[in-house]
DODO-708128 format. One line per 4 residues: number of its first residue (from 1); their letters; for each residue x, y, z of N, C-alpha, C. Coordinates in nm, 3 decimals. Last residue first. Example, Ala and Ser with C-alpha at 12.3 -4.5 7.8 and 13.67 -1.06 7.14 Angstrom:
2
2	sa	1.285/-0.225/0.708/1.367/-0.106/0.714/1.290/0.003/0.787; 1.319/-0.569/0.780/1.230/-0.450/0.780/1.320/-0.330/0.780
END
This chain:
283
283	xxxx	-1.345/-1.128/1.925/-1.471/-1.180/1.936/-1.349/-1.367/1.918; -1.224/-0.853/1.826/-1.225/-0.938/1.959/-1.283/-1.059/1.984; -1.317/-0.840/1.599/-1.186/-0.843/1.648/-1.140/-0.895/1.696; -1.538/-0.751/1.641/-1.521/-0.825/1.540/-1.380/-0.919/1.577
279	xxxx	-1.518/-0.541/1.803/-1.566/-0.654/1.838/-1.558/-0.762/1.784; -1.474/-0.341/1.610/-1.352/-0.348/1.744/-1.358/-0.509/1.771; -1.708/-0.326/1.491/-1.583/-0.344/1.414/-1.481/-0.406/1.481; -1.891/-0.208/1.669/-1.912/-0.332/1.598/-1.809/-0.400/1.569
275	xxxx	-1.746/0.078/1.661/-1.728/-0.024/1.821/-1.769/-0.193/1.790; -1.811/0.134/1.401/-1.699/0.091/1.476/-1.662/0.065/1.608; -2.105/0.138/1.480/-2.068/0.068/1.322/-1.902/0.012/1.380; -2.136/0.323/1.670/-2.233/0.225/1.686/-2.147/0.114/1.583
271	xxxx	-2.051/0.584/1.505/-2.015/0.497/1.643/-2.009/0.392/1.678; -2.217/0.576/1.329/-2.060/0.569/1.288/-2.025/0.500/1.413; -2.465/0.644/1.427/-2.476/0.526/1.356/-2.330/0.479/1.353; -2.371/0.899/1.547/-2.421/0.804/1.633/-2.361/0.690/1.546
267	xxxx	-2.295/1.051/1.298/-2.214/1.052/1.377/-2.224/0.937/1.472; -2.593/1.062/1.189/-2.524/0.959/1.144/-2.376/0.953/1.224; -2.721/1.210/1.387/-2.752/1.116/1.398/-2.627/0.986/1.351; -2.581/1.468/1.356/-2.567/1.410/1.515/-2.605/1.256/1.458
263	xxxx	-2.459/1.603/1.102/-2.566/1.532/1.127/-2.529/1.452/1.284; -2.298/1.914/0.979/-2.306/1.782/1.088/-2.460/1.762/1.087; -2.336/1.981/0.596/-2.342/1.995/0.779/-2.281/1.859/0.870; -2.502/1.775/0.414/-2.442/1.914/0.380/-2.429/1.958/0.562
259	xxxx	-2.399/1.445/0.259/-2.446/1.509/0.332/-2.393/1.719/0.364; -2.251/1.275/0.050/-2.325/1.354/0.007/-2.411/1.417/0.074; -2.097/1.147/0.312/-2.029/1.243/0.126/-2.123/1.313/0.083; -2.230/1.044/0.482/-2.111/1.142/0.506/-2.130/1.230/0.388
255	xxxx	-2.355/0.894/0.248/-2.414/0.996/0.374/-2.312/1.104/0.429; -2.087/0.733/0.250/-2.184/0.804/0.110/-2.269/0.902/0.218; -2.052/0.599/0.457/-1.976/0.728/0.400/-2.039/0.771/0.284; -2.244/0.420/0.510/-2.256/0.550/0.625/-2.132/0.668/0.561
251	xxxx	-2.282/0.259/0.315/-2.407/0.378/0.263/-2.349/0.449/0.407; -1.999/0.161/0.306/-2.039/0.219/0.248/-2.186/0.317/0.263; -2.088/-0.014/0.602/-1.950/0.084/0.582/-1.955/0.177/0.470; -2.281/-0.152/0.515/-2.325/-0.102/0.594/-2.201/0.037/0.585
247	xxxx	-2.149/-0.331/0.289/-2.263/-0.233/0.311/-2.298/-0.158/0.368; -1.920/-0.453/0.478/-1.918/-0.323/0.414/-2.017/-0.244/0.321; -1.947/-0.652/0.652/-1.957/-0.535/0.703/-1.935/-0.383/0.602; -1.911/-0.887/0.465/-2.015/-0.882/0.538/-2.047/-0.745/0.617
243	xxxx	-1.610/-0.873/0.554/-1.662/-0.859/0.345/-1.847/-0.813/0.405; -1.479/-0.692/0.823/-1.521/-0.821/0.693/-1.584/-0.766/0.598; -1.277/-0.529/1.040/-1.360/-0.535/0.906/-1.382/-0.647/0.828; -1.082/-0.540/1.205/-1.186/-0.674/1.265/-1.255/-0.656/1.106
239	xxxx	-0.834/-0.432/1.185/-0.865/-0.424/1.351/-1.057/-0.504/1.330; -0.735/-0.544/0.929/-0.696/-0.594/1.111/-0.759/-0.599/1.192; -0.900/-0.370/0.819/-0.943/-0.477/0.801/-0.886/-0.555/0.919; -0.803/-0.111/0.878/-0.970/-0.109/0.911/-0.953/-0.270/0.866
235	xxxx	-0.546/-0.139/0.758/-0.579/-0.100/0.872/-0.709/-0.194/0.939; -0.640/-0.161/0.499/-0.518/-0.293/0.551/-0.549/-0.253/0.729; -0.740/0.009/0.322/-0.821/-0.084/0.364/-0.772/-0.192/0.451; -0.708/0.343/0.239/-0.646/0.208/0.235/-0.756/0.097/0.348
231	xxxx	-0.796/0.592/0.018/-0.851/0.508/0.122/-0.788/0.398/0.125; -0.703/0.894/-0.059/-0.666/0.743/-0.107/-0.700/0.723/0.031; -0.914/1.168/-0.220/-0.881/1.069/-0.103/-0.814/0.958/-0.138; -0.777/1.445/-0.381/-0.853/1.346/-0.355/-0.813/1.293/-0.278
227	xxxx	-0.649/1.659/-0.717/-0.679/1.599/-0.551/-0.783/1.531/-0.513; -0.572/1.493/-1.016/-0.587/1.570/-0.918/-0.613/1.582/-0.782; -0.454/1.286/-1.186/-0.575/1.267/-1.155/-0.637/1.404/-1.084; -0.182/1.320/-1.236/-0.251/1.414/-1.273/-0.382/1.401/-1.304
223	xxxx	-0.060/1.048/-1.134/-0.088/1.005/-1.300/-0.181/1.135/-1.292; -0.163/1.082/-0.761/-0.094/1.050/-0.916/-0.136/1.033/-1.020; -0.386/1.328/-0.638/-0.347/1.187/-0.641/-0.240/1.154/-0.742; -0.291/1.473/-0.295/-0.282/1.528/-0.490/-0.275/1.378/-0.482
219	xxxx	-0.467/1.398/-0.033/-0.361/1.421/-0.080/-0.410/1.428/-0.281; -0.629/1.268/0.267/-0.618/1.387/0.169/-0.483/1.387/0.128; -0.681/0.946/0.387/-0.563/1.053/0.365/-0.605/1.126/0.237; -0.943/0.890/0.646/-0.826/0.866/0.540/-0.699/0.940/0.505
215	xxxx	-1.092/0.738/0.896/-0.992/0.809/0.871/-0.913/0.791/0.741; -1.395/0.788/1.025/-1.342/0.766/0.912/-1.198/0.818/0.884; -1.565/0.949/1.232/-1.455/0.831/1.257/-1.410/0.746/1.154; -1.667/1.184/1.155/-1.767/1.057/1.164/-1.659/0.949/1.254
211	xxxx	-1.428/1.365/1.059/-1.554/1.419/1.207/-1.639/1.255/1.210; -1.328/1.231/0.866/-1.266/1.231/0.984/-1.366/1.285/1.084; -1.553/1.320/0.706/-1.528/1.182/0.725/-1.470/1.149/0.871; -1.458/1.588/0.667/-1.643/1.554/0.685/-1.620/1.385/0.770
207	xxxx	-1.213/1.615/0.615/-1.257/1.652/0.732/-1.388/1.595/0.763; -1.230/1.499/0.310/-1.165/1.449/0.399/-1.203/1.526/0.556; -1.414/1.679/0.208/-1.436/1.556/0.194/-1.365/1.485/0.349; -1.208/1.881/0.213/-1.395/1.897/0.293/-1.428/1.775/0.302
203	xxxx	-1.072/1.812/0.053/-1.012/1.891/0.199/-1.088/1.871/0.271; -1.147/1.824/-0.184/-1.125/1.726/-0.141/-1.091/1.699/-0.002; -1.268/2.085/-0.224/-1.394/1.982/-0.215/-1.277/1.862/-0.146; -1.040/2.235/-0.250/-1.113/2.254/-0.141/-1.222/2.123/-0.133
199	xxxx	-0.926/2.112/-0.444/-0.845/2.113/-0.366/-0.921/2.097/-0.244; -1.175/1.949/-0.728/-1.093/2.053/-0.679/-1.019/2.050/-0.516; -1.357/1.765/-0.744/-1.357/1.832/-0.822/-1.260/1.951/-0.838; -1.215/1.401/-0.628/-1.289/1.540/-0.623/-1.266/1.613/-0.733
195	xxxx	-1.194/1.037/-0.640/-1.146/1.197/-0.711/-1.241/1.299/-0.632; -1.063/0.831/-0.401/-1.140/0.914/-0.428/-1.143/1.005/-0.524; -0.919/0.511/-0.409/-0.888/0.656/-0.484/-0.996/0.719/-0.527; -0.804/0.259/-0.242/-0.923/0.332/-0.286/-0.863/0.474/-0.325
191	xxxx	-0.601/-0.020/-0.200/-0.616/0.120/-0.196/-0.740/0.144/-0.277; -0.505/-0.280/-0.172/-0.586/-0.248/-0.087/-0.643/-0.098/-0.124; -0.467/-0.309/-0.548/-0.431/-0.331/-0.426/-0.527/-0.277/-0.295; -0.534/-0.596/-0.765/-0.542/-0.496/-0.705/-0.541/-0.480/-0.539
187	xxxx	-0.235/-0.780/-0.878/-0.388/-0.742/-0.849/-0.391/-0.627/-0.817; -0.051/-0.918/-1.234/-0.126/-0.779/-1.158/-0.265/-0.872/-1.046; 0.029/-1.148/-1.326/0.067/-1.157/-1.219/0.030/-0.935/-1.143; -0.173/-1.167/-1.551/-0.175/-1.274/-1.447/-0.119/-1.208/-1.304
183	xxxx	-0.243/-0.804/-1.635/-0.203/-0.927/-1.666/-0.185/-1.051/-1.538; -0.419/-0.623/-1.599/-0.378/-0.632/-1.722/-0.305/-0.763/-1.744; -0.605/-0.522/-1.334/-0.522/-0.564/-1.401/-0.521/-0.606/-1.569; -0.765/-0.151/-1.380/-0.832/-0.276/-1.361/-0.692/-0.376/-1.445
179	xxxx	-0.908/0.074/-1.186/-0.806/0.078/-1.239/-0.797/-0.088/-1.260; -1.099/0.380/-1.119/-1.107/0.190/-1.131/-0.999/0.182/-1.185; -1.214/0.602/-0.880/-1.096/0.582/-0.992/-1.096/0.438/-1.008; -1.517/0.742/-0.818/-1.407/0.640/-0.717/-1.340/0.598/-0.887
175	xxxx	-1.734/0.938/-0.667/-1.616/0.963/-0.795/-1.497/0.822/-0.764; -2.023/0.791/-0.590/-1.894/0.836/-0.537/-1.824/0.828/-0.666; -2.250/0.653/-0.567/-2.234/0.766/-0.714/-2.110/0.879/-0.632; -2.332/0.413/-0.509/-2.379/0.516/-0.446/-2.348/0.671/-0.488
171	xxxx	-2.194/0.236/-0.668/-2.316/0.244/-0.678/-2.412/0.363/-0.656; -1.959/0.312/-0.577/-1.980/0.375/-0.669/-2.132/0.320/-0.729; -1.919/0.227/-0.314/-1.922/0.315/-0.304/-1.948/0.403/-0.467; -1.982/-0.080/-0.390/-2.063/-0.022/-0.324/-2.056/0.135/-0.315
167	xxxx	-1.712/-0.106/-0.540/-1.795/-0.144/-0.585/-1.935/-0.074/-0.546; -1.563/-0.055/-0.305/-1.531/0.040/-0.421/-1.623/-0.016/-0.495; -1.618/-0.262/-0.161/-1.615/-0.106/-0.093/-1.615/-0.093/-0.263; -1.514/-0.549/-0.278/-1.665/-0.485/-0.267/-1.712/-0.338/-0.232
163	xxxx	-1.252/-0.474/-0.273/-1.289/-0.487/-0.413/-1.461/-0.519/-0.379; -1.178/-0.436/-0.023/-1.172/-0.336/-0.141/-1.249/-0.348/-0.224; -1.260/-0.672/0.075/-1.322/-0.553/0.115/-1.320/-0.429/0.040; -1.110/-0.870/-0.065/-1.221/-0.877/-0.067/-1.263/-0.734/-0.016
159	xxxx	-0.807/-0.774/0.062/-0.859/-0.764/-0.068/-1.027/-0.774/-0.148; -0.900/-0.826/0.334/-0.846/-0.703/0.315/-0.896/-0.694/0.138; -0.931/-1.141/0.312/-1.038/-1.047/0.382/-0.984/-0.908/0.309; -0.674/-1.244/0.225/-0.807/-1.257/0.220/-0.900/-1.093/0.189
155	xxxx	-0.526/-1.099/0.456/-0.472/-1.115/0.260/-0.621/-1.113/0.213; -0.634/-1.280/0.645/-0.614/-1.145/0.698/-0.610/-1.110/0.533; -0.570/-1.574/0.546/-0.717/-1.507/0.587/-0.710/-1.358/0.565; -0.328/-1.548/0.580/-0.363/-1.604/0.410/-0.564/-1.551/0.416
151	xxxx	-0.279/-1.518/0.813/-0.265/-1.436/0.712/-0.295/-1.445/0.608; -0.376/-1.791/0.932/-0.408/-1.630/0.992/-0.420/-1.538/0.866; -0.198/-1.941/0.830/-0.322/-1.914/0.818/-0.405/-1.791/0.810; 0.052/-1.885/1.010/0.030/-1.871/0.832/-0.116/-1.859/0.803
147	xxxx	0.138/-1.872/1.231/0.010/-1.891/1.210/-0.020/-1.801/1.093; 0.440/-1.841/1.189/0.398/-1.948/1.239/0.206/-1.981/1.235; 0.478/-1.546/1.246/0.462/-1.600/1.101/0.429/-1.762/1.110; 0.524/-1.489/1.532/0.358/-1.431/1.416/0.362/-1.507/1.321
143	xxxx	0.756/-1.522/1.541/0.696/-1.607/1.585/0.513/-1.610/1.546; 0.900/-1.322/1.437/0.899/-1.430/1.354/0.813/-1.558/1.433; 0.783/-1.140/1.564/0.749/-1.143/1.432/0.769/-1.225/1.360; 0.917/-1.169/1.808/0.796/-1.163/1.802/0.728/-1.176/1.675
139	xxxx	1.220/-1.120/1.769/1.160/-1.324/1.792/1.012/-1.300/1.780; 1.187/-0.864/1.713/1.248/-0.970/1.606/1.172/-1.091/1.595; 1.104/-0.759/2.035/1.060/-0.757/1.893/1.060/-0.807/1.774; 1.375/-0.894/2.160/1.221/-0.945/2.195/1.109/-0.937/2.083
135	xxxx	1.589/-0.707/1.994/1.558/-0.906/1.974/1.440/-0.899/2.006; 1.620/-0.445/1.878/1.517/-0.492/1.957/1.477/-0.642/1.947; 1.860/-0.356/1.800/1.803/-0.434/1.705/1.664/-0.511/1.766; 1.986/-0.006/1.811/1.929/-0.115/1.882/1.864/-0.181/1.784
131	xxxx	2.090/0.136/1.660/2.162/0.153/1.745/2.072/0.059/1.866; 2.187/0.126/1.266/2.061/0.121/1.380/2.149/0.086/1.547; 2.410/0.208/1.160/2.300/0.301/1.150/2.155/0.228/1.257; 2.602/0.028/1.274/2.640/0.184/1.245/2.516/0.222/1.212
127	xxxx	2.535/-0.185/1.250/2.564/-0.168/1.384/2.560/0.005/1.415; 2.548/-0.255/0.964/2.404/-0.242/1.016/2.441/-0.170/1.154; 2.783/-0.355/0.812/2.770/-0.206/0.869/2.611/-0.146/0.943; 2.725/-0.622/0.820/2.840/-0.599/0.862/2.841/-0.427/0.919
123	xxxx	2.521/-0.648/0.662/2.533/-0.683/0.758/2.637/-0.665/0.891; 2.599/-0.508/0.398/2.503/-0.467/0.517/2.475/-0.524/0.641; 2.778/-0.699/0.338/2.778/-0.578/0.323/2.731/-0.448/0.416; 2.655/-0.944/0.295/2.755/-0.923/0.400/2.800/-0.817/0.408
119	xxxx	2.470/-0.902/0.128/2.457/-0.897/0.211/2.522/-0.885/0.345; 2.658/-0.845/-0.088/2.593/-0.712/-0.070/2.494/-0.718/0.125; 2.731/-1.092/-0.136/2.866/-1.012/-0.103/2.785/-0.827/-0.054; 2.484/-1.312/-0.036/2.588/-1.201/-0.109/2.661/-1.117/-0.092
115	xxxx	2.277/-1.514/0.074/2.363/-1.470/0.119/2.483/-1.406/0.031; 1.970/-1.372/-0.207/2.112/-1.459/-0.184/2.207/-1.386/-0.058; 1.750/-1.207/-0.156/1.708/-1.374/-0.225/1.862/-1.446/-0.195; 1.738/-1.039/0.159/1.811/-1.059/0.061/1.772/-1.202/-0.006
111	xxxx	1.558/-0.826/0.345/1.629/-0.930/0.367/1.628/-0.930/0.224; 1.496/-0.596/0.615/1.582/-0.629/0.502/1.630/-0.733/0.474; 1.257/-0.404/0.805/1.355/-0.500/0.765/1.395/-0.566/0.636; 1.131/-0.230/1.075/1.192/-0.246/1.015/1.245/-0.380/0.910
107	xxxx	0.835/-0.271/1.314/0.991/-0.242/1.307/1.011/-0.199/1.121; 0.651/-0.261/1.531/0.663/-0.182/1.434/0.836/-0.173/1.433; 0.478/-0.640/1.544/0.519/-0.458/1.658/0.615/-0.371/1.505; 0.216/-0.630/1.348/0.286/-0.687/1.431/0.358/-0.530/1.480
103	xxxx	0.002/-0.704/1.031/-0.022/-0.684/1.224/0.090/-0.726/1.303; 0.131/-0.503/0.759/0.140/-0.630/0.828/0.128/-0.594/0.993; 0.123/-0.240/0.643/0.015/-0.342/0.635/0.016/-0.479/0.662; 0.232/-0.054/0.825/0.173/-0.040/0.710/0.054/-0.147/0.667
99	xxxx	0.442/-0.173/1.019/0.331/-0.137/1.048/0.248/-0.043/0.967; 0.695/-0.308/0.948/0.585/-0.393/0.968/0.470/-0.304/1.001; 0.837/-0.205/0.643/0.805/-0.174/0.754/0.693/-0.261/0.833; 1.109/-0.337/0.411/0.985/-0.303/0.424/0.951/-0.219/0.576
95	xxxx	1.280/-0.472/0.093/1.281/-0.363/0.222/1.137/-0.352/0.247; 1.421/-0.687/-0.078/1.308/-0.694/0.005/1.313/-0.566/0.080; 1.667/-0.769/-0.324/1.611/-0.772/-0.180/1.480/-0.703/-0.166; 1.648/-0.879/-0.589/1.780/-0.903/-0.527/1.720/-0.881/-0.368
91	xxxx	1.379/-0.944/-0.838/1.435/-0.819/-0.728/1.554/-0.930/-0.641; 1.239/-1.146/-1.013/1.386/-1.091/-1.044/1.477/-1.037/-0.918; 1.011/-1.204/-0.914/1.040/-1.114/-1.032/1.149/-1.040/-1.052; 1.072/-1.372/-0.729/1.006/-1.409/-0.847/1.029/-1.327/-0.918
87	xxxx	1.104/-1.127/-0.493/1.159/-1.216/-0.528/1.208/-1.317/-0.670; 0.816/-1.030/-0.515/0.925/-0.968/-0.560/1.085/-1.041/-0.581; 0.566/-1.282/-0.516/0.696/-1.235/-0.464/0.788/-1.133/-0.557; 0.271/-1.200/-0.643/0.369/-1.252/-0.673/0.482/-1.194/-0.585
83	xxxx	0.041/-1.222/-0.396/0.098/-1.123/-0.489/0.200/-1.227/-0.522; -0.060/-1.443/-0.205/-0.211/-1.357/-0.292/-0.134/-1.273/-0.413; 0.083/-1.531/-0.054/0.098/-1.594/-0.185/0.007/-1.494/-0.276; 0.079/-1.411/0.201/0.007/-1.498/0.178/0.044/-1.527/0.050
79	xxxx	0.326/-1.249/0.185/0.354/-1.338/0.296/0.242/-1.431/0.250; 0.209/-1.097/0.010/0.305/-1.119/-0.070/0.330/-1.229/-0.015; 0.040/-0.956/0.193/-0.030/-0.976/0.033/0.084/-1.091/0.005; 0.132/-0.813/0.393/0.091/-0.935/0.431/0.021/-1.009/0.320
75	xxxx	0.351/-0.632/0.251/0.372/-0.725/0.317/0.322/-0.838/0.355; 0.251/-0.379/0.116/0.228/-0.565/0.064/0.250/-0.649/0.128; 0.406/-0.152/0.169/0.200/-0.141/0.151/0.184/-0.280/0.141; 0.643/-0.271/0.193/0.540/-0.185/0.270/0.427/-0.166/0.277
71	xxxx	0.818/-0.291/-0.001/0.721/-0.392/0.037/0.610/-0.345/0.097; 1.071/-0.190/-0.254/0.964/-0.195/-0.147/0.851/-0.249/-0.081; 1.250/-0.408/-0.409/1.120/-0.397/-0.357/1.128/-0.358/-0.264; 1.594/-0.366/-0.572/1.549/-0.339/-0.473/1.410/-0.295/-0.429
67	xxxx	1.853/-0.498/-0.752/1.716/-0.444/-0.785/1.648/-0.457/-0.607; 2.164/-0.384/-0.900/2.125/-0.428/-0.763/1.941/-0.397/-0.753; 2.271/-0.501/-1.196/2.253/-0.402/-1.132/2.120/-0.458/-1.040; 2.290/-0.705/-1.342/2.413/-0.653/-1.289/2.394/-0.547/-1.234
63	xxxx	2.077/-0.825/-1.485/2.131/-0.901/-1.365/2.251/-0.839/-1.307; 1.826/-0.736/-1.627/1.955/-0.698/-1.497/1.995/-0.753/-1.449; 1.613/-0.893/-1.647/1.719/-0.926/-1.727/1.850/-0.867/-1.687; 1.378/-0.824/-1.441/1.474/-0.906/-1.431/1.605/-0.965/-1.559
59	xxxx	1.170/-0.606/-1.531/1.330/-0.576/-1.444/1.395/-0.685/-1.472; 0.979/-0.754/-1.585/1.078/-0.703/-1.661/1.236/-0.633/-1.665; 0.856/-0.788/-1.378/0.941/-0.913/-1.392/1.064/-0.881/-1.501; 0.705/-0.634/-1.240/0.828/-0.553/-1.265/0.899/-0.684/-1.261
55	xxxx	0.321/-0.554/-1.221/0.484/-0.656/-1.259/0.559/-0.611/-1.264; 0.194/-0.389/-0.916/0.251/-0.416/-1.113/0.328/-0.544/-1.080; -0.103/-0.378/-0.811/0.018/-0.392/-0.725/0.128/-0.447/-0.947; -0.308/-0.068/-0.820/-0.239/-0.205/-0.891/-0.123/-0.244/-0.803
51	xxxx	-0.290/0.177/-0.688/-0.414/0.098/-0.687/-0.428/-0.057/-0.738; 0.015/0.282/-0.545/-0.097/0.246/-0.684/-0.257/0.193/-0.637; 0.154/0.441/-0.365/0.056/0.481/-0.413/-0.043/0.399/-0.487; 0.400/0.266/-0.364/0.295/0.233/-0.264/0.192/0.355/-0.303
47	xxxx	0.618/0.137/-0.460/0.480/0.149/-0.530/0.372/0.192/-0.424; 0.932/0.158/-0.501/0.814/0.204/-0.428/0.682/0.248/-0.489; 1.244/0.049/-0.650/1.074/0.054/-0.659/0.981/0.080/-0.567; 1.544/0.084/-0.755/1.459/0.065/-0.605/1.327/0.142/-0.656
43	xxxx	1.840/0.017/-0.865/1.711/-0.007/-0.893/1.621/0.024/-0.775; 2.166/0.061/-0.904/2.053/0.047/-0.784/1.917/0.084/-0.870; 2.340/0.202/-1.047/2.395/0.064/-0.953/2.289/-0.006/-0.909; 2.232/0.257/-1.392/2.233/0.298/-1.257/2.308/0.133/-1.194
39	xxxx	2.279/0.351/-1.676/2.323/0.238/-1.601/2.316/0.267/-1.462; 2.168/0.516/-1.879/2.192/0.567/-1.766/2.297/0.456/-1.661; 2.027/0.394/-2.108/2.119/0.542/-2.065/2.204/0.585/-1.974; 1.941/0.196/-1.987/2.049/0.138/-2.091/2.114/0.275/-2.039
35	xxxx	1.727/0.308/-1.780/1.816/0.207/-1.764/1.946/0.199/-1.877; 1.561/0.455/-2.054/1.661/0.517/-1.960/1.751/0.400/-1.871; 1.462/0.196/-2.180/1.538/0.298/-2.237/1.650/0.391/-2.173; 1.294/0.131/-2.002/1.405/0.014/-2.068/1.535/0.139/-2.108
31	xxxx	1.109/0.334/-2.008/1.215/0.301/-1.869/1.289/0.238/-1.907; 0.990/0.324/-2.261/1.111/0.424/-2.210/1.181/0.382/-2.104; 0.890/0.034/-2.230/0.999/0.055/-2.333/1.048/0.192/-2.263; 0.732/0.101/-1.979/0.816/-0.032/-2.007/0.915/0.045/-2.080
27	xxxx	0.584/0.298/-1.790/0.590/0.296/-1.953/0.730/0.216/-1.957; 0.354/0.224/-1.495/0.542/0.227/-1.539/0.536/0.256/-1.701; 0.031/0.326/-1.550/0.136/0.248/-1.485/0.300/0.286/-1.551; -0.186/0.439/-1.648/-0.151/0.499/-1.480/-0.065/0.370/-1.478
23	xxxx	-0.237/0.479/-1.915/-0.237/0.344/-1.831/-0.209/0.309/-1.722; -0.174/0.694/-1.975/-0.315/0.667/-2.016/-0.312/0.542/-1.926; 0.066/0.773/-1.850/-0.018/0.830/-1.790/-0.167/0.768/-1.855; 0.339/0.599/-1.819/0.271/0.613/-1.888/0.103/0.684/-1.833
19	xxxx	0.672/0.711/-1.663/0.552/0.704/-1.651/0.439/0.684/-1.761; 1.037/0.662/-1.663/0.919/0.711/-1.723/0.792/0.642/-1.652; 1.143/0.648/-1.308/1.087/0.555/-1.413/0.973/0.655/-1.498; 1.394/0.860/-1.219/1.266/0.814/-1.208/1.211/0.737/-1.326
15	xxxx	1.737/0.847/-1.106/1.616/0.871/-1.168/1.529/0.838/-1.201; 1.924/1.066/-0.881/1.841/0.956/-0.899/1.757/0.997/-1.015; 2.230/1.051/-0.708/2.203/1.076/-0.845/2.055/1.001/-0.882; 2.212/1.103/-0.310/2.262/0.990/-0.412/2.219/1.082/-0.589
11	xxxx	2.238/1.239/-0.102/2.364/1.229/-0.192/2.372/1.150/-0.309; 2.011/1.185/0.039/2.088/1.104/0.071/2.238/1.126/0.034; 1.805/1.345/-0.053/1.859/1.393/0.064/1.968/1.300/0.092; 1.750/1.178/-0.312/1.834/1.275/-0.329/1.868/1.343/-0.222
7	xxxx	1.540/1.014/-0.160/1.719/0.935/-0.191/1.784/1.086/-0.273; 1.358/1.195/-0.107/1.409/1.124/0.004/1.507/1.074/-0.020; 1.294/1.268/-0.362/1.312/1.396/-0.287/1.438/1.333/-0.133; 1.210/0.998/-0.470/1.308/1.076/-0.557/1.352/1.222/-0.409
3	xxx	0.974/0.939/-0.370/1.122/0.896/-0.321/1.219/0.952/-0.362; 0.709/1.049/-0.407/0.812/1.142/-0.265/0.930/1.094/-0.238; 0.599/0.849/-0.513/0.627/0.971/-0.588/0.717/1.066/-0.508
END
């Protein structure tokens, strides 16, 4: 929702995909609509708020205008097969970051479905905006991808944890937003979406947590849900979280949540829960 602010610092003309708000996703036919209107050069999708990872196969009848996935929140979803490639659904390239939700050193990167006249494009003027291409870092990530496994586990695990957390946390009578696919190539994504009742409750929410060792992100949620927590789960699942550890992960933030003060004790239990976690890890 913050790209429009970031490619208009650029110089560029941008415009945003109608929205359907009963179905917190893209509204197909208007966006079809503005595309024809408008003919943009450039397509570029950042989903990284949703709670759905969408289709946007519909994009693909463009074939004359340049379609461009963000990856960022998906990387290690998309690397295991668990999401449909953006690729598959038409998109021309790939942009992403490795330290969102893929375990490796923190770079950058861009790659293209065809060697193209767009790639030689960028390839050619890359020298001019990055001023080191850190090889040791490069060969490191592509040498990560060699224990495929790994990740098809890591994909695993991460999605399982959501989809029991948010299960557990609304047993426990947390405001938690469901948002549920619609078609083959929808899942859901690592993200959790707290509601609150207002600015301050969600503010409180979020500090109460962060004092335990819970870290999320306070923020206005999309589709005029209002303020609240989005909890991502890609982190806390790297550094060791299993499917098996989130009972326990749920009733210590429900306590958090529906506790009034500091409690010394459950602060302990939190402790105790993520040094478990570390180990997991390690182990």
């Amino acid at each position: 929702m913050a790209t429009k602010t970031i490619l208009e610092r650029l110089g560029l003309n941008v415009y945003e995909f109608e929205i359907d708000y009963e179905t917190k996703r893209i509204d197909i036919p208007k966006s079809e609509e503005l595309i024809e209107k408008t003919r943009p050069k450039v397509i570029f999708v950042d989903r990284s708020e949703g709670t759905i990872y969408e289709d946007f196969s519909w994009l693909s009848k463009y074939k004359d205008i340049y379609k461009i996935f963000d990856a960022s929140q998906y990387l290690t979803n998309i690397i295991a097969n668990d999401y449909i490639s953006p690729f598959d659904m038409g998109f021309d390239a790939i942009l992403s970051t490795t330290h969102k939700n893929f375990p490796g050193p923190q770079r950058a990167l861009f790659c293209t479905k065809e060697k193209d006249f767009m790639w030689e494009k960028i390839y050619s003027k890359i020298g001019t905006y990055v001023s080191n291409m850190h090889p040791y870092s490069i060969y490191s990530l592509g040498l990560m991808l060699e224990n495929f496994e790994n990740y098809k586990q890591l994909s695993h695990n991460m999605l399982a944890n959501t989809e029991m957390l948010k299960k557990e946390l609304i047993n426990q009578h947390l405001t938690v937003y469901e948002q549920q696919p619609i078609s083959i190539n929808e899942t859901i994504t690592h993200h959790i979406w707290i509601q609150c009742s207002n600015k301050v409750s969600a503010f409180d929410l979020y500090k109460r947590w962060e004092q335990y060792g819970f870290l999320t992100n306070y923020r206005l949620l999309p589709y005029n849900l209002g303020y609240g927590i989005r909890m991502g789960l890609s982190a806390a699942t790297v550094s060791g979280l299993l499917p098996k550890d989130i009972s326990e992960l749920a009733n210590l933030l429900a306590l958090a949540y529906h506790s009034i003060g500091y409690d010394e004790k459950l602060h302990r239990l939190s402790e105790e829960f993520i040094k478990k976690i570390k180990e997991n890890n390690n182990a």
